[in-house]
C-alpha positions in Angstrom: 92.8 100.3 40.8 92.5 96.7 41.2 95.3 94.2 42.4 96.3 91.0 41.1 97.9 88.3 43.6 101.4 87.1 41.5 101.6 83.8 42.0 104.8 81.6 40.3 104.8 78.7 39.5 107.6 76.0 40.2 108.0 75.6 36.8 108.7 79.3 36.3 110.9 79.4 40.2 113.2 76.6 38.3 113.9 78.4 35.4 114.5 81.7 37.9 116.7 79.2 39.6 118.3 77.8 36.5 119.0 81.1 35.0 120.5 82.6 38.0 122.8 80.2 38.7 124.0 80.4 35.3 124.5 84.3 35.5 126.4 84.3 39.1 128.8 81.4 37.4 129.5 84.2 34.9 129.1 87.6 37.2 128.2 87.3 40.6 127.6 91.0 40.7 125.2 91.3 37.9 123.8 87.8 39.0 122.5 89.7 42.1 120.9 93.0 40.3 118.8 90.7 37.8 117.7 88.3 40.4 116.7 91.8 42.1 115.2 93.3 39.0 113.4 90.3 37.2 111.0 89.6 40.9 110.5 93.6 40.8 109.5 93.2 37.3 107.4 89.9 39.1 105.6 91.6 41.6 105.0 94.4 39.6 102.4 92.3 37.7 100.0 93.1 40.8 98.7 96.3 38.9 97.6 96.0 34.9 98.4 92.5 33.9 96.6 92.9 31.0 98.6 96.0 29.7 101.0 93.4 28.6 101.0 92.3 25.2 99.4 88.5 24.2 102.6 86.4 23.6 102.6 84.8 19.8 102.9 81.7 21.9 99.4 81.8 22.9 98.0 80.4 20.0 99.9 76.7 20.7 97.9 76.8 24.4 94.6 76.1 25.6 94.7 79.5 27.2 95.8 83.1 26.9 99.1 83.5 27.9 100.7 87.1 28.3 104.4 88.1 27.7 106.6 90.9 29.9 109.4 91.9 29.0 113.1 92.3 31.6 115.8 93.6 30.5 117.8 95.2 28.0 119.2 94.3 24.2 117.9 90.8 24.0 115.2 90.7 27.1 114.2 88.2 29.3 110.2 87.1 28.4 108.1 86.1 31.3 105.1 84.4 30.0 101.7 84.7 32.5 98.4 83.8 32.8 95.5 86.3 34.2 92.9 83.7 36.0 90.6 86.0 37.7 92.4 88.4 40.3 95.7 86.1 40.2 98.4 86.4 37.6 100.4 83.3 37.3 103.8 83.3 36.2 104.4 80.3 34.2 108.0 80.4 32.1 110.7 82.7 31.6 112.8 82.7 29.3 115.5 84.4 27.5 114.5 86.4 23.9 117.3 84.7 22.2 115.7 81.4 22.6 113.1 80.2 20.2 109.7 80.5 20.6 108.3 78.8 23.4 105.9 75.2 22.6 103.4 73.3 24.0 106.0 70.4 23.5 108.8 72.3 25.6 106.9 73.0 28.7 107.2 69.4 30.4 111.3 69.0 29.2 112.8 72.6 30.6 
């Protein structure tokens, strides 16, 4: 089986970042169990990549960019690239937001 290298972006570390410091404000505990479970969910983009479905966003990009899914009820999305061998994570966002635009990806 062939392995990806997972590479993340800053963009995508920020909005980690961002979302965890938001959660442990709320619940430390469950802060700590989704920071664990989303960079599982991460890493375990080094096997099949491309089993994940093409995000609708991908049609606003110059590229083809993949969504995974985290999470229960409303999931987290984590939108990647497959370049080659390398998967680059590039957002990730919550499923309640709206859909994710060219326009947003300089401002979040």
């Amino acid at each position: 089986m062939k392995h990806y290298r997972v590479v993340i972006t800053p963009h995508a570390e920020d909005d980690i970042r961002k979302a965890h410091d938001w959660l442990k404000s709320e619940n430390p505990v469950y802060a700590a169990k989704w920071l664990a479970g989303i960079r599982g969910r991460i890493v375990g983009l080094e096997t099949l990549p491309e089993a994940h479905a093409i995000a609708p966003e991908s049609v606003a990009f110059n590229q083809e960019i993949r969504h995974l899914l985290f999470g229960r009820g409303t999931p987290w999305r984590i939108f990647f690239t497959i370049e080659g061998s390398t998967a680059r994570v590039l957002h990730v966002r919550h499923g309640s937001r709206d859909y994710w635009r060219r326009s947003d990806s300089d401002e979040e």
